[in-house]
Structure formats: structure tokens, C-alpha cells
C-alpha positions as a printed NumPy array, in Angstrom:
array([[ 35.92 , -27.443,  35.379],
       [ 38.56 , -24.66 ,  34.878],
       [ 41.484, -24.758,  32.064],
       [ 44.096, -27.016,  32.447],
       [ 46.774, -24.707,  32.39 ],
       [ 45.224, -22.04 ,  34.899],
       [ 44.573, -22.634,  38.576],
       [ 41.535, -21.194,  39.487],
       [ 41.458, -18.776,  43.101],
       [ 37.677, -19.225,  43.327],
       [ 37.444, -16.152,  44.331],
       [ 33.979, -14.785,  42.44 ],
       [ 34.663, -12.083,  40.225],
       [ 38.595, -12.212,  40.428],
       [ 39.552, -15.354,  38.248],
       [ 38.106, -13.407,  35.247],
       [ 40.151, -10.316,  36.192],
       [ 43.09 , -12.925,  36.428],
       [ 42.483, -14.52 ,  32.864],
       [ 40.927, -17.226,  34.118],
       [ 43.285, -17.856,  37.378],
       [ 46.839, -18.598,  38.274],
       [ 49.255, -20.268,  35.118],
       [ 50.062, -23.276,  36.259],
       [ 53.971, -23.686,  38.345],
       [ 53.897, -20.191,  38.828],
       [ 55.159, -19.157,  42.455],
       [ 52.638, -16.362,  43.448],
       [ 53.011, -13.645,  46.544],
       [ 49.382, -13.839,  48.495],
       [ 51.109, -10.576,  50.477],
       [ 48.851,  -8.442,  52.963],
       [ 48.478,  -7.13 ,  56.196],
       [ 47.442,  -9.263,  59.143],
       [ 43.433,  -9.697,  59.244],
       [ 42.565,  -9.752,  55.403],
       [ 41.788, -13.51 ,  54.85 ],
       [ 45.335, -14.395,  53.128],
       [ 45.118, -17.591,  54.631],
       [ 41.801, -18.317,  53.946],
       [ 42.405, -17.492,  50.656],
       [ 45.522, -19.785,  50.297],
       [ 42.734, -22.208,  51.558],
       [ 39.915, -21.487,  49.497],
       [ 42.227, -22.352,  46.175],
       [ 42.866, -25.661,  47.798],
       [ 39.066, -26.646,  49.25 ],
       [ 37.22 , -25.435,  45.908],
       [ 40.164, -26.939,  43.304],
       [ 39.955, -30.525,  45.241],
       [ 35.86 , -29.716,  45.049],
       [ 35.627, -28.359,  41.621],
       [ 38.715, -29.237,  39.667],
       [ 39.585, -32.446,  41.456],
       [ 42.947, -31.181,  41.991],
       [ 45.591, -32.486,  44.713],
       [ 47.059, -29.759,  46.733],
       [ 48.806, -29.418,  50.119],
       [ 49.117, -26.278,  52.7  ],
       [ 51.973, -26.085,  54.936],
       [ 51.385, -24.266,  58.049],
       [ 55.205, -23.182,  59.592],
       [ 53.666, -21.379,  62.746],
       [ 50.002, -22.163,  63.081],
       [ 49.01 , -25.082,  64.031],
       [ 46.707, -27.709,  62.622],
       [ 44.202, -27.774,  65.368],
       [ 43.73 , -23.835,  65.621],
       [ 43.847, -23.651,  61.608],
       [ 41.176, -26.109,  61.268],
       [ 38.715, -24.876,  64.085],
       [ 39.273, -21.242,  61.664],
       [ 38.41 , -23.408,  58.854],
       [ 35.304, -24.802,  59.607],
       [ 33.847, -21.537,  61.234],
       [ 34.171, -20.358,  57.552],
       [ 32.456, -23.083,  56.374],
       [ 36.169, -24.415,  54.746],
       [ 35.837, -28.03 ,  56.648],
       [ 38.824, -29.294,  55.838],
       [ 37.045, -33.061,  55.903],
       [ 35.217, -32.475,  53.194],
       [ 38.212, -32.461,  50.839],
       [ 41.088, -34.861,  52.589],
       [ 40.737, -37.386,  49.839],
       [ 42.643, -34.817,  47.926],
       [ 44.687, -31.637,  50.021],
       [ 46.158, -32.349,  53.066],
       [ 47.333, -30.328,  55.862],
       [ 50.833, -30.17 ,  57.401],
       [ 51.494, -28.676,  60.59 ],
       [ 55.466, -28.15 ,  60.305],
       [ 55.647, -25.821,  63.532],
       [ 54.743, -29.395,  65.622],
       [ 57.319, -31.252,  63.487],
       [ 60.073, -28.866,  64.281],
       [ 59.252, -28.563,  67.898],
       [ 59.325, -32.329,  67.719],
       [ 62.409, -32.421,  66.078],
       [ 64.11 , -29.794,  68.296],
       [ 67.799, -30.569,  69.445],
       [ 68.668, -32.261,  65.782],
       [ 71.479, -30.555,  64.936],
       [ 71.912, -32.699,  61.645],
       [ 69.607, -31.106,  60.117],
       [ 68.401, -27.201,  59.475],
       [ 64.725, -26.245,  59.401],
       [ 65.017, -25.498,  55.338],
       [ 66.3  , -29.103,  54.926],
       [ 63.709, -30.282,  56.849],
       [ 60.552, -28.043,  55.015],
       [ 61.838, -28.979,  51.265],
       [ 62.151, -33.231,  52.631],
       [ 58.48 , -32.379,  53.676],
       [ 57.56 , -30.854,  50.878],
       [ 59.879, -32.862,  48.42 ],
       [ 57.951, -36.241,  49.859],
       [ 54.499, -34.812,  49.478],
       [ 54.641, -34.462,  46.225],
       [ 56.232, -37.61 ,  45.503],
       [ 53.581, -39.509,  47.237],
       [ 50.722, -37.149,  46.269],
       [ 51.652, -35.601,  43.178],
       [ 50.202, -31.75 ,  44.59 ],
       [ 48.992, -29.698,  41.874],
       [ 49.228, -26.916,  44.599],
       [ 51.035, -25.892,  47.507],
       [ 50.106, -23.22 ,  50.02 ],
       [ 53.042, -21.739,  52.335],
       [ 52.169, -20.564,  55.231],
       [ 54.041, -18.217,  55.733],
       [ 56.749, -16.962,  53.699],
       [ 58.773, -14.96 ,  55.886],
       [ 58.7  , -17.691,  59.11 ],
       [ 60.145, -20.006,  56.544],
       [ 63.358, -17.183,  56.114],
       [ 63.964, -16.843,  59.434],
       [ 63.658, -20.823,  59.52 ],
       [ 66.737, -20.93 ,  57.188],
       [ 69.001, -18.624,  58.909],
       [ 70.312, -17.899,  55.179],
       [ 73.909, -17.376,  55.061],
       [ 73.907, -15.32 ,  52.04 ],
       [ 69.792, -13.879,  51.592],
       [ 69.744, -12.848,  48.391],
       [ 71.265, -15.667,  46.845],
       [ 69.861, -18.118,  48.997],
       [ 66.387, -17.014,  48.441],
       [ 66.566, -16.957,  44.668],
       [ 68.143, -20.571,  45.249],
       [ 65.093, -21.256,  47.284],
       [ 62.496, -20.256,  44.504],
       [ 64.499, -22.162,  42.222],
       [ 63.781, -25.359,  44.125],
       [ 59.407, -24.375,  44.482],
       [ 60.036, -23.986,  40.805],
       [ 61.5  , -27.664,  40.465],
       [ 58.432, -29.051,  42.51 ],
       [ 56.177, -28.015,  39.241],
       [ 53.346, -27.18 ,  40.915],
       [ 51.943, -23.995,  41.681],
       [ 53.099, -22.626,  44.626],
       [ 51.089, -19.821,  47.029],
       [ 53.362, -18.019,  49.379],
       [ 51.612, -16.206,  51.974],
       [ 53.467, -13.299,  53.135],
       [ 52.881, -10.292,  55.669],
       [ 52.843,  -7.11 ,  55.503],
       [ 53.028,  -4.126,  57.633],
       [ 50.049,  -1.65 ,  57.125],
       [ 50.334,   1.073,  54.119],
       [ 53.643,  -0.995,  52.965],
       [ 54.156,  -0.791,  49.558],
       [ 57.383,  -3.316,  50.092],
       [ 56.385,  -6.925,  49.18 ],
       [ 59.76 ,  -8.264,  51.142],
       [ 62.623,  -7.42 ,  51.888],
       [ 65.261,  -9.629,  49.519],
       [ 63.626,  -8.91 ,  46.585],
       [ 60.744, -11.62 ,  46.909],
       [ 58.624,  -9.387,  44.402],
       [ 60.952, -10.204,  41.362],
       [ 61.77 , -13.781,  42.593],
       [ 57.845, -14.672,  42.017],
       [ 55.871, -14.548,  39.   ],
       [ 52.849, -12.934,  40.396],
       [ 51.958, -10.937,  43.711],
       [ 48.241, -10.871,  44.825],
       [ 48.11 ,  -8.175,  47.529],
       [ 45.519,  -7.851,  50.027],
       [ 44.801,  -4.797,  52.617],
       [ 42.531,  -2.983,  54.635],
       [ 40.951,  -0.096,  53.499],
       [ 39.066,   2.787,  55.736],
       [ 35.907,   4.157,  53.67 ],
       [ 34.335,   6.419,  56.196],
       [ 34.882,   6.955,  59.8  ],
       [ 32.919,   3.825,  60.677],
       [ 33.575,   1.379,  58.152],
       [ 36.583,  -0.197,  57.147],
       [ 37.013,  -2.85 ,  53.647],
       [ 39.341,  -5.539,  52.796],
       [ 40.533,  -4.971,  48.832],
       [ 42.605,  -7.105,  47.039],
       [ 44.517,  -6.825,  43.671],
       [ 46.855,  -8.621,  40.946],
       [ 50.351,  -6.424,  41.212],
       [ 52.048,  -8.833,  38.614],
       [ 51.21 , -12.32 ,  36.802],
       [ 53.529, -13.209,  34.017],
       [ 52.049, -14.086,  31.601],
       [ 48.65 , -12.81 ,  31.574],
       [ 46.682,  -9.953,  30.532],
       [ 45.504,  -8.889,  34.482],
       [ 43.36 ,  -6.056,  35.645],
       [ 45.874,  -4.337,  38.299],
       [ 42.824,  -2.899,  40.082],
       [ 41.682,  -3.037,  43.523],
       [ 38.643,  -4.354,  44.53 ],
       [ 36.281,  -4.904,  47.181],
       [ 36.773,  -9.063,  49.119],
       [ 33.675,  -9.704,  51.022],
       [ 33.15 , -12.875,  52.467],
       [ 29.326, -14.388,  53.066],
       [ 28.495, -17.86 ,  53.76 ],
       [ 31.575, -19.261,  53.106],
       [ 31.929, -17.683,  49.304],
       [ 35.065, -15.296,  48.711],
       [ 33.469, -12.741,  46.192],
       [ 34.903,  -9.24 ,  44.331],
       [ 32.925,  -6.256,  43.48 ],
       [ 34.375,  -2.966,  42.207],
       [ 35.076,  -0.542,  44.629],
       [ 32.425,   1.595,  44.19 ],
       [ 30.322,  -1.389,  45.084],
       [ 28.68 ,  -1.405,  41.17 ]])
């Protein structure tokens, strides 16, 4: 079992470059470009933590939905069965097309009630967002900046550790555009990478965790019967 104080990514090879995993009630950035497994990423914290740590965690899907996220699940060998004694999945783009037409309340008001009553009932150690900007244009923010550093105020509040998955657009170097990268307390950025003319890698790296002593390296994310594993770049 993993420290108490660090949530583990269970990722092989990338906890250790972490220093031993995610500090606990940090709010992290999992921020890449579409097609390099941030979701299943997100996921893999939650499947192996319930497996292997016995934690409690939840992922929120704001666009996705459940039925199409868990048929992408278990063709990765993720099956979300296997763990829904403890993580549960919440498929918030049916509740607000279900909920459509209630002007009383706004999509944020409706995510943090979700997410507010989850971990009152379940006590979540973690809590996957999917995705990160879907839930700003949910909130129509009045005033962004503000209201975004509000809004990380509030994940903070929920003391649990908090995974926002966010895209990118390729070769971006920005993390967001209302200063999301110094809001959160560590960014894990994922992207494609073109080796040759025929072969193309995913990579993934640590931009930022407070509070640890991280390698800011990229490396190599392969992905082989249903293990997430790191290798240097050079493949050594």
C-alpha cells in the first residue's frame, strides 16, 4: 500500500519520479492534447487506488457519457465493475440534459451539489474532472479570473485530491487560458510526440507539484495489457 499522504498515479515508473505520487488535496492539471490517454489516466488513479490502496474516489464525466466511457474502459481492461464498491461514475452531461429548462439553477451550482453530496455520502479520497474547460463554459463566469480562483477554492474545501483533465491544442505550451496553471498545485502534461517519419509516441511529464522534489522530464507512456508504464525517452 502507498503512503498515506501521497496518492499514487499507478503509472509504472512515474510515481517514483513524482516522490511517491500526488500530496494528498492537491488540485492537479492532467493537461494534453486529444488522443494521449488523459482520461484513462484520470481513470487508472481511481481503478488501481480502490484496487491497491482501498481508496474511495469518484470521476465526473461533464460531456462523455457513462455508457461510451465505460465500453472505453473495459476495452482497456479498466472494468469499471471491478471497483464500484469503492469509485463511482457520474455522468453529469445526462443530468444536465435532464435538467434542461431549470432556470433556478446554473450548471456550476448544479456540478459542486453533485460533487458536494458525493463526498458527503462517500467520503472520496479522489475526484477526477472530466473535463476542465466544459465545466468553464458550464459556468458562464461573470468575472473569469476571479471566479475561477473562487472555483479552486471550493475543490480545495472538498479535501480530497482533485484531477482536472484539461485539453490542449497541439505544440501549446498554454495550460489555460485564466491562469489555471497557477490556480493548481501541480500540472501533469501529456502529448504526442513524432520520432521518425513513421512512428509517433505519447510522453508525459510533471511541469509543477508543490511540494515535492519532481523530475520535470519527459518520458515515454506506453500502454500494454491494461498497465500504464514510463520509460526514458531514449527507451533505456
Amino acid at each position: 500500500m502507498g503512503s498515506s499522504d501521497r496518492i499514487r498515479t499507478f503509472i509504472r515508473g512515474f510515481d517514483e519520479k513524482l516522490g511517491g505520487g500526488v500530496p494528498r488535496n492537491h488540485v492537479v492539471l492532467l493537461a494534453g492534447e486529444t488522443g494521449t490517454m488523459k482520461s484513462t489516466i484520470g481513470w487508472n488513479v481511481l481503478y488501481f487506488g480502490a484496487e491497491k490502496d482501498h481508496r474511495t474516489g469518484v470521476y465526473m464525466s461533464l460531456e462523455q457519457s457513462r455508457e461510451s466511457l465505460v465500453a472505453h474502459l473495459c476495452g482497456m481492461g479498466l472494468d469499471p465493475r471491478h471497483v464500484e464498491d469503492r469509485v463511482s461514475i457520474v455522468d453529469l452531461g445526462m443530468i444536465r440534459k435532464n435538467l434542461e429548462g431549470m432556470a433556478e439553477s446554473t450548471w456550476l451550482e448544479i456540478f459542486k451539489m453533485y460533487a458536494l453530496n458525493l463526498k458527503r455520502s462517500l467520503n472520496y479520497d479522489v475526484l477526477v474532472i472530466d473535463s476542465l474547460p466544459v465545466l468553464e463554459v458550464m459556468a458562464r463566469f461573470e468575472h473569469p479570473r476571479e471566479d475561477l480562483f473562487q472555483l479552486f477554492e471550493w475543490l480545495r474545501d472538498l479535501k480530497a485530491t482533485i484531477f482536472l483533465i484539461t485539453e490542449m491544442k497541439s505544440r501549446s505550451e498554454d495550460f489555460g487560458m485564466l491562469g489555471e496553471e497557477f490556480l493548481s498545485d501541480g500540472i501533469i502534461h501529456t502529448k504526442m510526440e513524432r520520432v521518425d517519419d513513421a512512428n509517433i509516441e505519447r510522453r508525459v511529464r510533471c511541469v509543477k507539484l508543490r511540494g515535492s522534489a519532481h523530475s520535470p522530464n519527459y518520458y515515454t507512456l506506453t500502454f500494454r495489457n491494461g498497465v500504464l508504464e514510463t520509460t526514458a525517452v531514449d527507451g533505456t
